[in-house]
N, C-alpha and C positions, 0 to 999 in steps of 0.2 A: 635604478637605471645605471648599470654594469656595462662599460665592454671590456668583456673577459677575456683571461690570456692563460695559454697552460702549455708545456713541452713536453715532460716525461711522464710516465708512469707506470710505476711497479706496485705490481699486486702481489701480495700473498693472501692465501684464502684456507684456512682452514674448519672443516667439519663440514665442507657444504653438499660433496655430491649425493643424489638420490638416482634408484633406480628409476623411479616412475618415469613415463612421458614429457617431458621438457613441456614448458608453456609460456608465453609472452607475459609481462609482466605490467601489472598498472602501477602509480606511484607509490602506493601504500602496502603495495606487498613487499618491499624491502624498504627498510629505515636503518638510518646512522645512530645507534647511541650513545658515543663519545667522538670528538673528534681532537688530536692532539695536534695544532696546525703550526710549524715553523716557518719564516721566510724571511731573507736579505732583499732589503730595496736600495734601489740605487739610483735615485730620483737625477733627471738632469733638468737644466733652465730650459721654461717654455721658448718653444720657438713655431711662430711661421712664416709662410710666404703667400704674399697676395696679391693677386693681379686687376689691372683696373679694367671695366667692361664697361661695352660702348653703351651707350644713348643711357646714360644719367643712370644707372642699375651701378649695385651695391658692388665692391668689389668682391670676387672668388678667391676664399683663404684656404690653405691647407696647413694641417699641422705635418711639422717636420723631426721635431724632437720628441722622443719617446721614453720612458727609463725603463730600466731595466729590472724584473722582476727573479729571484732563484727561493723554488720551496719545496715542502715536505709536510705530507697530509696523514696521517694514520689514523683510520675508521676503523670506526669497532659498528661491525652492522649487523642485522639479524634478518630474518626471513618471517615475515608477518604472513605471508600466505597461508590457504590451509592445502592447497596445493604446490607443486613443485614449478618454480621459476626457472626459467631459462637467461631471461633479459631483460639488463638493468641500464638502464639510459644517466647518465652522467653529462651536467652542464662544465660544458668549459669552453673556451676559446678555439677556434676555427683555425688559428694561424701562429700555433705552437705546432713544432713539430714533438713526435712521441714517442715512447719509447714503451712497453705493459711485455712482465714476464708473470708469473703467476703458476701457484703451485697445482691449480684443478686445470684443466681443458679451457680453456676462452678463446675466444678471438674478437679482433677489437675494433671496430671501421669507424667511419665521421662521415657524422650532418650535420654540417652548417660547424652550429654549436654546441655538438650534442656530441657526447661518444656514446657507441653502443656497445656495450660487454657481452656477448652469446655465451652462455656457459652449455659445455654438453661433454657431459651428464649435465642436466639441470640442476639448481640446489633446492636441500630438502626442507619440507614445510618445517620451522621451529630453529633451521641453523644458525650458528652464530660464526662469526669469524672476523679477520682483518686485514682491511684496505691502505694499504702504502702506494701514496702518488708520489710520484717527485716531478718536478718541473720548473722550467726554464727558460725566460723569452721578454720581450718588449713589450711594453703594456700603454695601456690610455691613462691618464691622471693618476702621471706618476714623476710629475716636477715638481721644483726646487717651491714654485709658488704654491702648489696645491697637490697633496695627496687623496687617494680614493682608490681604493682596492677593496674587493669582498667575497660574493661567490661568485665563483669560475674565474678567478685570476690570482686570489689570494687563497681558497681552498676550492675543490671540487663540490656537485652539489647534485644529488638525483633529483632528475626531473620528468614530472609525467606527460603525459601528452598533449596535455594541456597549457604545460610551459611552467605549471606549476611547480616550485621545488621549496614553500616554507614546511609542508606538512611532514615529508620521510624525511627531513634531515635537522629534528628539535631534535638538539641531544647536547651533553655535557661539554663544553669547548675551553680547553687552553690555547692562547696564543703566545708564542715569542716572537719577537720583528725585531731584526737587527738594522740598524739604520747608520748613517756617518751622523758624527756630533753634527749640532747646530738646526737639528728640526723638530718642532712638537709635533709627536703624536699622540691621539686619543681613540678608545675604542671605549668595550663596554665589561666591565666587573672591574674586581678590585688589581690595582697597579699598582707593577713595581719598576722601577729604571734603576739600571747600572751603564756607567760611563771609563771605558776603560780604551787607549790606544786608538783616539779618533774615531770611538764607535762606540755606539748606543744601544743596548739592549733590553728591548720593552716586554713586559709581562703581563697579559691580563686572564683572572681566571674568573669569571663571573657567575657560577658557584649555584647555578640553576639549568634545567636546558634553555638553550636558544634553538627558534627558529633559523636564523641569519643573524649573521656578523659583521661590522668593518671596522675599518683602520683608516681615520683621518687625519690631516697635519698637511706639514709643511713648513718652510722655512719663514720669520717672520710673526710668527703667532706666538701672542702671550696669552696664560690661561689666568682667569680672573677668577678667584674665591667667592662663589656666594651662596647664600640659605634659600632652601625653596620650603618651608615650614621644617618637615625631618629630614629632604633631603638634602647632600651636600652636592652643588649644582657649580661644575667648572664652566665657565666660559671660555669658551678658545677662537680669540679674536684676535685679529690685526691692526695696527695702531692706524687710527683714524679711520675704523669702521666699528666705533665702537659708542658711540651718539647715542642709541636706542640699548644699548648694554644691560641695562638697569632694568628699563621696564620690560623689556624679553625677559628679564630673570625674572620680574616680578609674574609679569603672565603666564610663564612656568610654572611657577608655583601657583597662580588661581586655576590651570589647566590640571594639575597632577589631583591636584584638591577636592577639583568638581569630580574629575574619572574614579577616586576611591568613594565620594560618599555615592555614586551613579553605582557603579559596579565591584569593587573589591578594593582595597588597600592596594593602590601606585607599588608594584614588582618590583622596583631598584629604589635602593635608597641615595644613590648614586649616580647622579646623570650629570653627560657633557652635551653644552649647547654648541655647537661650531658655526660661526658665519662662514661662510660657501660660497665661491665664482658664482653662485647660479643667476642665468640672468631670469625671466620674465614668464619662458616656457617651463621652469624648475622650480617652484618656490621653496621647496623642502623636500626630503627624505629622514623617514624613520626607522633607526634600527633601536633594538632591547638596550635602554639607558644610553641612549645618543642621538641627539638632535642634529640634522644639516638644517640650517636652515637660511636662505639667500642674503648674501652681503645687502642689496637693497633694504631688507626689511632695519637692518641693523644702524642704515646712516639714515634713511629717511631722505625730503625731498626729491623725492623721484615727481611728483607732479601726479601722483594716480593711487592706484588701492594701498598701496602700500603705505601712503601718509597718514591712511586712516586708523584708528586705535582698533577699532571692531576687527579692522579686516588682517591688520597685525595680529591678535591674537585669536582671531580661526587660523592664521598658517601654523600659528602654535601649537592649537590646542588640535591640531590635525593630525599633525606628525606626532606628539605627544600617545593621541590616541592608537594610533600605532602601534605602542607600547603594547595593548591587549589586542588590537586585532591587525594583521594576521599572527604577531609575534607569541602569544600568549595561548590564543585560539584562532586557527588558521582555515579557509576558508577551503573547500578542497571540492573540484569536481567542476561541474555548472555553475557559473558564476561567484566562482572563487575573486574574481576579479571584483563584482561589488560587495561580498564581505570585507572585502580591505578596504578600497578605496571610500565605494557607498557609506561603509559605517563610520570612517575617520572623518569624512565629510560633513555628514551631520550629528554626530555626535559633539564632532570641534563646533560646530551652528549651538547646539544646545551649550556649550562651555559660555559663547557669549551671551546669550540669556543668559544663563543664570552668574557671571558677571558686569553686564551693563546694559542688562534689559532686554522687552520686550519689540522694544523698535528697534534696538542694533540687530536681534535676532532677525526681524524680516528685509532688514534693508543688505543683508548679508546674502537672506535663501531668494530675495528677487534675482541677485546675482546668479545662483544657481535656475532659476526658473528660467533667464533669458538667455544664457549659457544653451542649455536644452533645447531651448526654440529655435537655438541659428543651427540646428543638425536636424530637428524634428523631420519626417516625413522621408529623410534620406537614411535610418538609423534601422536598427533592427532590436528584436526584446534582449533583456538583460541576459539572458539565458545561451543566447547565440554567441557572448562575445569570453573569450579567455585571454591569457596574458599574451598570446600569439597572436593573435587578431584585433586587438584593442588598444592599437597603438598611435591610430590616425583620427583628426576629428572628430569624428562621429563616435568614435568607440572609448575616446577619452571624454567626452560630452556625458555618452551614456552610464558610465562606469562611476565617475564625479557625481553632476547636477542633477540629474535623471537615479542616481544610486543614493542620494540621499534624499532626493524626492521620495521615493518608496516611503522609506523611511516616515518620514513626515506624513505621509497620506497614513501610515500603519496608524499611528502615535493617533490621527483626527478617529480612524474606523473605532479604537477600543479606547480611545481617552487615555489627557498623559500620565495619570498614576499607574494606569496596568501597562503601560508601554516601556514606561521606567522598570518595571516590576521583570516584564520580559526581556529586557535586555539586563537587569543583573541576573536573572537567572540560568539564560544564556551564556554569558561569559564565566557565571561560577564551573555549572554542572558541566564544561567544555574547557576549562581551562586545562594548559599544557598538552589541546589534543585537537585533531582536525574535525570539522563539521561540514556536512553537507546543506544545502537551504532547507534539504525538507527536514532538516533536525532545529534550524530556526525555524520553520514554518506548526512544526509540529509542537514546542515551545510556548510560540507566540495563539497557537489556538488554547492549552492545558492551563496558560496564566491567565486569558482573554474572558476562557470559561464560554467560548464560541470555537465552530465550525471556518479557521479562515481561508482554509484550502481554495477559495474560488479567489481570494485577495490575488496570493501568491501565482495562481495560473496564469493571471490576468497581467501581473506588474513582471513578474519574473520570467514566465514561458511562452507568453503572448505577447503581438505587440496592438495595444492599443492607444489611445488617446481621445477621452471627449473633448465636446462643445457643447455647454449646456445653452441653451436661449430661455426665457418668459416667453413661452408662446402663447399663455393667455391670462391675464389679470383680472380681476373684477370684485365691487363690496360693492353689498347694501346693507342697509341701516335693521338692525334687528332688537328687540328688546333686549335693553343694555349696552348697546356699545354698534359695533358691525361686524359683517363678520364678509371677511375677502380670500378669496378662492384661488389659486396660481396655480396652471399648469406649466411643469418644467420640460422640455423635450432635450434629451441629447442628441443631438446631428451627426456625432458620429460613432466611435465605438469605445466599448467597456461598460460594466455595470460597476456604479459607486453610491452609496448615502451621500445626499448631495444636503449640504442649506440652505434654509430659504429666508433673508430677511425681508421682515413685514417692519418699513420704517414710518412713521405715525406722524402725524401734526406734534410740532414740538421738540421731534429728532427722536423720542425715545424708540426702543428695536426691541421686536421678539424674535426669537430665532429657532424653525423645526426643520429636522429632515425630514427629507423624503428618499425612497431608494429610486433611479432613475436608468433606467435600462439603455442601449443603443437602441433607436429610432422609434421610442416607446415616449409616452410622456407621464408623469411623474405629481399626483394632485396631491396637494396642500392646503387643508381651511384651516386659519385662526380665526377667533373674536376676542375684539380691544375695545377699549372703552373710547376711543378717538379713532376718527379717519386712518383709513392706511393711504400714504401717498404715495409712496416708491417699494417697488420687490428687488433683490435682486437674490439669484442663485451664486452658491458658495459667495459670498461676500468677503470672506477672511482670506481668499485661495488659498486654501489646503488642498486642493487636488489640480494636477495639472492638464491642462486645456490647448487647444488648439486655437482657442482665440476667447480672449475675456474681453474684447467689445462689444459683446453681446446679451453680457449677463443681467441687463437691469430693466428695469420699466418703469411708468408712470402708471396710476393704477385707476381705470376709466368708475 
């Protein structure tokens, strides 16, 4: 969450025109493979001004103070098309003014935040060449309290039309940042600082591709030394937001711990945690070996999720996960949006399982399940929403609790060994490279050793939601035991394996599915050796409902 800022740009381009037909470009037909990014910040003190509003309403702030940003970008990018491009879409800031000379044919106009490059001639399928921006202007958090620059303020960044810009721009990144003495900052690979004449000059080359980049700091922050098992984990905290210090490192290190035995060996050996202004709407941001994560969680006492240890390290183990997706393997296309968010989400869920259980796990994904229900019915399928459109309620609802539902429903359809199984093999056979869902989807059927393609329609292209009821219970007594009969009806719509518990005299539980259609009903016989007394449908909630008041019965 960027607002970006950019002034100049100069291009040179070498090797690129082609004869053929010029043609519109999607995001993956042009990728960055190195980016060399320079830039001087000039951070000033926060400042605003506020006014007070009538009848007891919050007062209206605006920010007045701005700093000031000057840089210099040089891309080395290539033409992935097997056709000939014309137009490259570039995220940057709206309200930089600009400057683009270039040695092919362009020309260069603005939307919004978006520049658009026309090249004609178009470039040819396989070219290679180089991007020099420069640019110059006022930017958002960029004081004396708090730094945060990245894409499209600190470097430029192609983006597709979907708003997407992790997958065309992993590629090899140096940065230098010149700063005035007197401010930490932190970014991600390996660092160098030199201090000469009131000025600070930072270096980091992180010595793999990235997705995305940033530059945090600020005046006031000291960076704390600690182990997270192999890696060397700085803390960059402010004095007296540092109370929770220790166990965030520690939960880092049970976070990095779980994600390599889950999926591959933790990417950076190298990570910086930062406490961050965020307040309540923000809790973290993940870039490759660098944690934001909200000053709240770091003092505690706040009176609410944050004081709790579970919900502390899901905001960890969330941003952490980040680290592999979208950073590592980026989600591209059709719900790009819940391959990053959906999979940090519950993946960081399964971190607390498997550090403090079974119950912190569900007491964590009710929060996601009731999350979901205050948008329900006003939302739309996963599939509809991308990084342009999934910015308000319902699509930050659906993208989160709803994206790691999926998730969870998957994990119940093929059980959690083959689910564990499909998600390290996903992240192996995909790393350092974009995926679209039907490449999880396709995945998640070859490790399942099942057809899931009706899962995927259903959760991801469709929008559904049942209601299971008992719409009809009944046992009688039969040699040996009884044997009790449940029809399950779903009310509304989607097909799911539903379960059905058969709870006995005594409390003991057997537990069958059954496959349960929309407006169709769904029969189940056991024989126990005792009375069945109570049914109910899905009893664990592993699948999401439109109302679970309805699931149980007494059994006549």
């Amino acid at each position: 969450m960027v607002i970006p800022a950019i002034l100049i740009l100069v291009l040179g381009v070498a090797g690129f025109p082609a004869p053929a037909p010029s043609q519109a470009t999607f995001f993956e037909d042009v990728v960055i493979r190195s980016m060399e990014i320079t830039a001087e910040l000039r951070p000033v003190p926060y400042r605003e001004v506020c006014e007070r509003q009538a009848f007891g309403a919050p007062p209206s702030c605006r920010i007045t103070s701005f700093g000031r940003l000057k840089g210099k970008t040089v891309a080395q990018v290539e033409v992935t098309s097997p056709t000939p491009v014309s137009i490259v879409r570039l995220f940057f800031a709206d309200d930089f003014s600009m400057k683009v000379t270039a040695s092919v044919p362009v020309t260069v106009r603005r939307e919004g935040f978006y520049i658009i490059l026309n090249f004609n001639p178009a470039l040819a399928p396989g070219a290679t060449g180089t991007l020099t921006f420069e640019y110059e202007g006022e930017t958002w958090d960029l004081w004396d309290e708090f730094i945060w620059v990245a894409v499209g303020d600190l470097y430029p960044g192609i983006a597709s039309p979907f708003g997407d810009f992790h997958t065309p721009n992993r590629s090899q990144m140096r940065i230098t940042v010149t700063i005035p003495s007197g401010y930490l900052l932190a970014s991600s690979g390996r660092l160098t600082r030199q201090e000469a004449g009131g000025m600070q000059t930072y270096q980091w080359a992180p010595g793999e591709p990235l997705a995305s980049i940033g530059v945090v700091g600020g005046k006031g922050y000291v960076s704390l030394a600690r182990k997270a098992g192999e890696i060397d984990l700085a803390m960059v905290v402010r004095p007296g937001y540092d109370r929770f210090a220790d166990q965030i490192a520690e939960f880092t290190k049970q976070s990095a711990d779980f994600l390599s035995r889950l999926l591959y060996a933790f990417p950076h050996n190298q990570l910086t945690v930062m406490s961050a202004p965020f307040d309540r709407g923000l809790l973290g941001i993940g870039y490759p070996g660098l944690l934001m994560i909200t000053d709240l969680a770091f003092i505690g006492g706040t009176g609410d999720l944050l004081d709790r240890d579970s919900f502390r390290l899901l905001v960890i183990a969330h941003e952490a996960t980040h680290t592999y997706f979208p950073h590592q393997t980026s989600g591209r296309g059709i719900a790009a949006v819940w391959m990053s968010e959906g999979f940090a989400e519950y993946l960081g869920l399964m971190a607390v399982e498997s550090v403090m259980g079974r119950a912190a796990f569900l007491r964590e994904l009710d929060l996601n399940r009731r999350w979901y229900a205050s948008v329900a019915g006003r939302d739309r399928a996963i599939g509809d929403y991308t990084v342009l459109n999934s910015g308000f309620a319902d699509g930050v609802a659906v993208r989160y609790a709803k994206g790691s539902f999926v998730l969870h429903m998957l994990r119940f359809v093929v059980g959690t060994e083959a689910f564990q199984k499909i998600l390290q093999t996903f992240a192996t056979r995909f790393r350092n490279q974009s995926a679209r869902v039907d490449d999880f989807a396709q995945v998640s059927s070859e490790v399942a050793g099942q057809d899931l393609s009706w899962f995927f329609r259903e959760w991801i292209y469709e929008l559904v939601l049942p209601d299971y009821v008992i719409a009809e219970a009944t046992s009688t007594p039969v040699e040996g035991g009884f044997r009790t009969t449940v029809k399950v009806r779903n009310l509304q719509t989607g097909v799911m394996p539903v379960e059905v518990l058969f709870e006995m005299e005594g409390g003991e539980r057997v537990l069958q599915r059954v496959e349960v259609r929309s407006g169709v009903e769904g029969t189940v016989t056991v024989t126990t050796p005792r009375p069945v007394r109570r049914v109910e449908a899905d009893p664990d909630k592993w699948i999401l409902q439109s109302n679970y008041a309805n699931d149980s019965a007494q059994v006549r």
